[in-house]
C-alpha positions as CSV (number, residue, x, y, z in Angstrom):
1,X,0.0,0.0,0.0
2,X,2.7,2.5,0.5
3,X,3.9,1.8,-2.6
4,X,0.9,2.5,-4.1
5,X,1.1,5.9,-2.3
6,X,4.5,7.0,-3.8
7,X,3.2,6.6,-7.2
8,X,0.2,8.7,-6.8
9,X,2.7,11.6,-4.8
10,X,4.7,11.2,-8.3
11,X,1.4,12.7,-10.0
12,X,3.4,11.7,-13.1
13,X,1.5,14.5,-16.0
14,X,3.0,13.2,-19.3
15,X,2.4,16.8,-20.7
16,X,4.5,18.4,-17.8
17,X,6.8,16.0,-18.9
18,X,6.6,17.2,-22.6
19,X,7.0,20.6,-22.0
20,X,10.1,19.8,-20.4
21,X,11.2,17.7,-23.7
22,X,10.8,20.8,-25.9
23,X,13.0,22.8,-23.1
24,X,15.4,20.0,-23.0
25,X,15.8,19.7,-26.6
26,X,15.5,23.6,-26.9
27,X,12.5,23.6,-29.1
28,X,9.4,26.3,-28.4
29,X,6.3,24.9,-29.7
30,X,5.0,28.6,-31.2
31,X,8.3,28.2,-33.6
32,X,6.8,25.1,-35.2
33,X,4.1,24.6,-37.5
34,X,0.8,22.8,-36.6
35,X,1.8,19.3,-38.1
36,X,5.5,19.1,-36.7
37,X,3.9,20.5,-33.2
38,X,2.0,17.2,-33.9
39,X,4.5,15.0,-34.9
40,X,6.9,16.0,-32.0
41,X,4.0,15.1,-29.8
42,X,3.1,11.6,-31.4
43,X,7.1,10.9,-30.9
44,X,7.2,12.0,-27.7
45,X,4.1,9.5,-26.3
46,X,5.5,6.8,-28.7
47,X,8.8,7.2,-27.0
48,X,6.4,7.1,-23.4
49,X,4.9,4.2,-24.4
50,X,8.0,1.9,-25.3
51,X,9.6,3.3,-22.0
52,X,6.7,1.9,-20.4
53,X,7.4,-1.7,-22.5
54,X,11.1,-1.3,-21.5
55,X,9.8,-1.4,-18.0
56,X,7.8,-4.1,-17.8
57,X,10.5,-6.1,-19.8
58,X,13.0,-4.8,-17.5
59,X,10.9,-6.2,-14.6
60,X,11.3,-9.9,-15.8
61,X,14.9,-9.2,-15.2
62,X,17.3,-9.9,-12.0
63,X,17.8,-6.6,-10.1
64,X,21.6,-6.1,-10.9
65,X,21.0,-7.0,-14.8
66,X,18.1,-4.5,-14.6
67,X,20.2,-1.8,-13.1
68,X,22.9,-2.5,-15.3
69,X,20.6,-1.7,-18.6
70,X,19.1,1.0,-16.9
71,X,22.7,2.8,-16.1
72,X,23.3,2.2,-20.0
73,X,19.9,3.5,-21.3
74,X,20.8,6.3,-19.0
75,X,24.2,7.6,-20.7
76,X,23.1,7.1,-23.6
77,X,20.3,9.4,-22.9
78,X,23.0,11.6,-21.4
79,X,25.4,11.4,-24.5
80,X,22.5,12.2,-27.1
81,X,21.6,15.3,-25.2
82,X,24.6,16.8,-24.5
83,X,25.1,16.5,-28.7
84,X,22.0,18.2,-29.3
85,X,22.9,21.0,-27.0
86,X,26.3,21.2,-27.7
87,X,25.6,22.3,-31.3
88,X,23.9,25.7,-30.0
């Protein structure tokens, strides 16, 4: 039950989330047109949803082989980032 409590203290708001994509990436939505404003969207919840099967998958795993992917999936996250940004 008190697990069950932190995720609802998350209050996890996928758009929230979004909005801090577009910052991250440093995109503004008012400099793109309607249908890339829609695209980016559609990529950004297709991205949530296959985190969401990584999870799951992730799940089936033994903690420190879990972990271990995770720490991977993490820098390359990092690494991809700190290209984008870097090329401002």
């Amino acid at each position: 039950m008190a697990e069950n409590n932190k995720i609802k203290e998350l209050n996890i708001d996928l758009e929230n989330n979004y909005q801090q994509y577009l910052e991250k990436c440093l995109i503004k939505e008012s400099d793109m047109g309607t249908v890339q404003q829609k695209e980016m969207r559609q990529a950004f919840m297709a991205g949530c949803g296959v985190m969401i099967k990584i999870m799951i998958d992730l799940g089936e795993l033994e903690e420190y082989r879990a972990c271990g992917i995770i720490t991977n999936m993490i820098d390359q996250i990092r690494v991809y980032f700190e290209k984008i940004t870097s090329k401002t």
